[in-house]
VEXDREN-2710 file (C-alpha; in Angstrom, 1 decimal):
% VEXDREN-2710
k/r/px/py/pz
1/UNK/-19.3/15.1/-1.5
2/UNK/-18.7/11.4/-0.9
3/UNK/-19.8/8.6/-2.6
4/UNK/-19.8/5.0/-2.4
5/UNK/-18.4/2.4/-5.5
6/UNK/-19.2/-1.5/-5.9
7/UNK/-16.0/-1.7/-8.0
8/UNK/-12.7/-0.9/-7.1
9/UNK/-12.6/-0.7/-11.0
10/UNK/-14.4/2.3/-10.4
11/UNK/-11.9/4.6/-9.0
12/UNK/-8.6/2.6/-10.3
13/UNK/-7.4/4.7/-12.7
14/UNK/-7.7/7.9/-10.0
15/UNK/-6.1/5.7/-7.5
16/UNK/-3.2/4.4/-9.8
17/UNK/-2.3/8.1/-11.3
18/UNK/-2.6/9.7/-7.2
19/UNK/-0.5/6.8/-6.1
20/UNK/1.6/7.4/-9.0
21/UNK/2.2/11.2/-8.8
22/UNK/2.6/11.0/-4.8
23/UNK/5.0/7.4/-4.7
24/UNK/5.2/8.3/-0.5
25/UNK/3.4/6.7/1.7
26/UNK/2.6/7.1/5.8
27/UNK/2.2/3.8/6.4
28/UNK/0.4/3.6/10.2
29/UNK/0.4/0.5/12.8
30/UNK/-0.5/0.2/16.3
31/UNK/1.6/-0.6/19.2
32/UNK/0.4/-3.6/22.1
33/UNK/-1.3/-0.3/23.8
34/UNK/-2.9/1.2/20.8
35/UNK/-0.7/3.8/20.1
36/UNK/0.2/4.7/16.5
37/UNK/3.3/5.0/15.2
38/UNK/3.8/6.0/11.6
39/UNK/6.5/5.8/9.1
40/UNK/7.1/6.8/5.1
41/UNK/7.6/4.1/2.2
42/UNK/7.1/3.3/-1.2
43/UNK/4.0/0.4/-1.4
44/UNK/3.1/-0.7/-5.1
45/UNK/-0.3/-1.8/-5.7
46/UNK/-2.0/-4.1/-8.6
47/UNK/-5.2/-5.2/-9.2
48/UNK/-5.3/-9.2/-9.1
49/UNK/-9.4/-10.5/-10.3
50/UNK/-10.6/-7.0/-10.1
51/UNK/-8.9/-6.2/-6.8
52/UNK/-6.6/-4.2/-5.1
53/UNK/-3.9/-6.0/-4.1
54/UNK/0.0/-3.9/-2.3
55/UNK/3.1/-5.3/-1.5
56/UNK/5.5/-3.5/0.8
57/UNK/9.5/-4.4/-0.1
58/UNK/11.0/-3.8/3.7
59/UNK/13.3/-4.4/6.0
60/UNK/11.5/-6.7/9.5
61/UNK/12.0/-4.2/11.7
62/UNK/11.6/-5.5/15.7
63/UNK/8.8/-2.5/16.2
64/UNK/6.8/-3.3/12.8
65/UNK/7.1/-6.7/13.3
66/UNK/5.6/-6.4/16.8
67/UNK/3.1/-4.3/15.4
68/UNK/1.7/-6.5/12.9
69/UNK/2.0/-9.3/15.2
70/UNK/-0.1/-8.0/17.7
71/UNK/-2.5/-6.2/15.1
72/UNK/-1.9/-6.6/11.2
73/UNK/-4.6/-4.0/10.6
74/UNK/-2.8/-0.5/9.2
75/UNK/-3.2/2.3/7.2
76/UNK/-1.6/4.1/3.9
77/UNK/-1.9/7.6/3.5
78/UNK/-0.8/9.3/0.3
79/UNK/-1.4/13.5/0.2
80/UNK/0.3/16.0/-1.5
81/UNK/-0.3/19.3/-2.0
82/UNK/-3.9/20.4/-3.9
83/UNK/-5.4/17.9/-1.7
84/UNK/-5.3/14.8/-4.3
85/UNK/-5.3/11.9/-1.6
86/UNK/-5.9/8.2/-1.2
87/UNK/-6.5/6.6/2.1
88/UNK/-5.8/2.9/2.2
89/UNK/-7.3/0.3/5.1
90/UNK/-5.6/-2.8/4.9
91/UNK/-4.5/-6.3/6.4
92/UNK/-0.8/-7.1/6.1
93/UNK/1.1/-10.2/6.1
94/UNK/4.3/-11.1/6.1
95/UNK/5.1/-13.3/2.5
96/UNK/8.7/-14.7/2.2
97/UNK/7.8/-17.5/-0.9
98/UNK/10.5/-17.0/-3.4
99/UNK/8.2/-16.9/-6.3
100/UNK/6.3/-13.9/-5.0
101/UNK/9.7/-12.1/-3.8
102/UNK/10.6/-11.8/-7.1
103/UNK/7.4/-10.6/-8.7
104/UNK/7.5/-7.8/-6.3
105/UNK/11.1/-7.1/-7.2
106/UNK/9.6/-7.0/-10.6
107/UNK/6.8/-5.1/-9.6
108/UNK/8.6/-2.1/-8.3
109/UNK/11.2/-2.3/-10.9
110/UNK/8.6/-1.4/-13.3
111/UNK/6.5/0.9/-11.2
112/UNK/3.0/-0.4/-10.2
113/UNK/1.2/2.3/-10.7
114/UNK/3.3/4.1/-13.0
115/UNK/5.7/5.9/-11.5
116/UNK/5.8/3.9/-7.9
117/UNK/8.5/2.0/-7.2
118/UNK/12.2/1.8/-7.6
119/UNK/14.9/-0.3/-8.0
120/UNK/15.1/-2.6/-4.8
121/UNK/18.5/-3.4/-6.1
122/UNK/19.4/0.0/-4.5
123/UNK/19.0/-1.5/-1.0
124/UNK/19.3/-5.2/-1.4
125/UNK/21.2/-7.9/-3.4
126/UNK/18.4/-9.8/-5.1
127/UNK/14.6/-10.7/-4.6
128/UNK/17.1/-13.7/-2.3
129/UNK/18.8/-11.5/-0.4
130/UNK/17.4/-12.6/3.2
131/UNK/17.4/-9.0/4.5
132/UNK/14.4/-8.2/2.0
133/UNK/11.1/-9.0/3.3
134/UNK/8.0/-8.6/2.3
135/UNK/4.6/-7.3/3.1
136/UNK/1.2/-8.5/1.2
137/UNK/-1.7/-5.7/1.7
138/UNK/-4.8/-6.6/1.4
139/UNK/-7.2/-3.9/1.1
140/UNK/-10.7/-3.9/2.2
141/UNK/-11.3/0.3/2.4
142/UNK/-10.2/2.6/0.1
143/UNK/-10.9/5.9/-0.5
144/UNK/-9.6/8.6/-2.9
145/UNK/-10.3/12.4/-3.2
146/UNK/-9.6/14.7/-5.8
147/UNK/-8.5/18.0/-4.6
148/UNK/-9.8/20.0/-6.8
149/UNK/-13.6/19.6/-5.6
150/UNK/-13.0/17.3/-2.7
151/UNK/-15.1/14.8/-4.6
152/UNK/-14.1/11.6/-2.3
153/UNK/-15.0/8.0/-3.6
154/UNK/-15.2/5.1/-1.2
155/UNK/-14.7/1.6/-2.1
156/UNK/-14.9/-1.4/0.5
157/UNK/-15.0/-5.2/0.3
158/UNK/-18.5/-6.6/0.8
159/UNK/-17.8/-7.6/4.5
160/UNK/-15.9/-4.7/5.7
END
C-alpha cells in the first residue's frame, strides 16, 4: 500500500535509520542520449527547515560531470535485503564554497544519518584538498518502503 505525506518529517526517522543501516547508494544519471549509467556511493543527508537536504563528497569525474551538465536530475537507490528501501529524486549541483566543504567533511565524519558516512580523510587531504568536490542534492521525491509489509510512503515538494 502506498501512501502520500505533506511532511518529510513524516517519514524521517524511517528514512534516516534505512539510509543508516544500508550507507550504499546507486546513485543514477543520464548520458546526452538518455542512457543511464549508475554507480555506488556514500550520500549523507540532513534536514535543513524541515527538509531533506544530501551532499555527495566525490571525485568530478569527466562522465558525471557531463552528466549533470547536460541533466542534473538523478536518482539514489538504497535496498538491501528484506526489502527496506528508499528511493531518492533529486537535483544536484556542484558546491565548491569552503565553508560548506567543511560542513560536509563534518557531516560524514559524524555520520548523517547515523551510521552514513566515513572519514573523507581516507581519500582526501582536507575539506581543501582541491581533488574533493562536492555535490548538493536537493530532493523533491522521496519515497521509503518497509519490507516487511511493503508499506511505501511518498513524500514530494509542493511543485514536483
Amino acid at each position: 500500500m502506498t501512501s502520500t505525506v505533506a511532511s518529510f518529517a513524516e517519514i524521517e526517522s524511517e528514512f534516516n535509520a534505512f539510509v543508516g543501516a544500508i550507507v550504499y547508494a546507486t546513485m543514477v544519471t543520464v548520458d546526452a542520449r538518455n542512457r543511464p549509467r549508475t554507480r555506488v556511493l556514500i550520500p549523507i543527508w540532513e534536514a535543513v527547515d524541515g527538509q531533506p537536504r544530501g551532499w555527495l563528497a566525490t571525485y568530478r569525474t569527466p562522465v558525471k560531470a557531463a552528466h549533470l551538465a547536460g541533466n542534473p536530475h538523478t536518482s539514489f537507490s538504497y535496498w538491501k535485503p528484506g526489502n527496506n528501501s528508499v528511493a531518492i529524486d533529486a537535483v544536484a549541483t556542484w558546491v565548491e564554497e569552503p565553508d560548506v566543504k567543511r560542513h560536509v567533511w563534518d557531516l560524514y565524519r559524524a555520520t548523517s544519518p547515523r551510521g552514513a558516512g566515513y572519514d573523507l580523510g581516507n581519500f582526501w587531504r582536507s575539506p581543501a584538498d582541491p581533488k574533493l568536490h562536492v555535490l548538493r542534492l536537493d530532493p523533491w521525491r522521496i519515497q521509503v518502503i518497509r519490507g516487511m509489509d511493503l508499506r511505501s510512503r511518498i513524500w514530494t515538494t509542493p511543485d514536483a
